[in-house]
N, C-alpha and C positions, 0 to 999 in steps of 0.2 A: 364109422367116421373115417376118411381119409385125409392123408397128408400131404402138398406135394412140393416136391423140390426141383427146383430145376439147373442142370447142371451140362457142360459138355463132355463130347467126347471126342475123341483123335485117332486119326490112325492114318498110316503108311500106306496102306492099301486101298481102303475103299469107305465110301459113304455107312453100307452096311456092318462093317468090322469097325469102325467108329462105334457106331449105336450097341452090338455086342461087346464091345470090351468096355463101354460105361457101364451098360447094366451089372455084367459079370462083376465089375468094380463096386458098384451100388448096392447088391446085395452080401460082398463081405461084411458087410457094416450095417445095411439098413435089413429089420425082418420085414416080411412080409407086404413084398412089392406084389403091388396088382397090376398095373398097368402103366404104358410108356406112351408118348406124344410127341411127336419128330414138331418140332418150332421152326427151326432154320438148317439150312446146311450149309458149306460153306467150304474153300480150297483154296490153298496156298498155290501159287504157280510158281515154275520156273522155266524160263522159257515158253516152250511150247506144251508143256508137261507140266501135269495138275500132280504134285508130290508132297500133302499132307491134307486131309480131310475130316473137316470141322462139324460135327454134330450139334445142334443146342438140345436136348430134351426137357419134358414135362413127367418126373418119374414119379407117380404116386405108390401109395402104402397106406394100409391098415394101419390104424392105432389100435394098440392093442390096454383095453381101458385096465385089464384084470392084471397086470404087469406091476409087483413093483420094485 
């Protein structure tokens, strides 16, 4: 059985360093992620210059039943 949550992520640089620094973040805390789902993306502008980038994910996990 899986679980899933959906949560963003941020980042300075790029669409893809978003999505790596949520997960990296999602697995301090959550065991056993199996899989991620890009939903939205998304960027702050200034100017002419895209300078923060918005992830939305679908971060699934194993329930782990034998856990107590």
């Amino acid at each position: 059985m899986e679980k899933h949550l959906r949560i963003t992520g941020t980042s300075n640089v790029s669409w893809k360093d978003a999505i790596v620094q949520a997960v990296a973040e999602a697995s301090k805390t959550i065991n056993y992620l199996s899989s991620v789902k890009i939903i939205e993306q998304k960027a702050r502008i200034d100017g002419k210059r895209l300078v923060e980038y918005f992830v939305d994910l679908d971060i699934s996990f194993v329930i782990d039943r034998d856990r107590e």
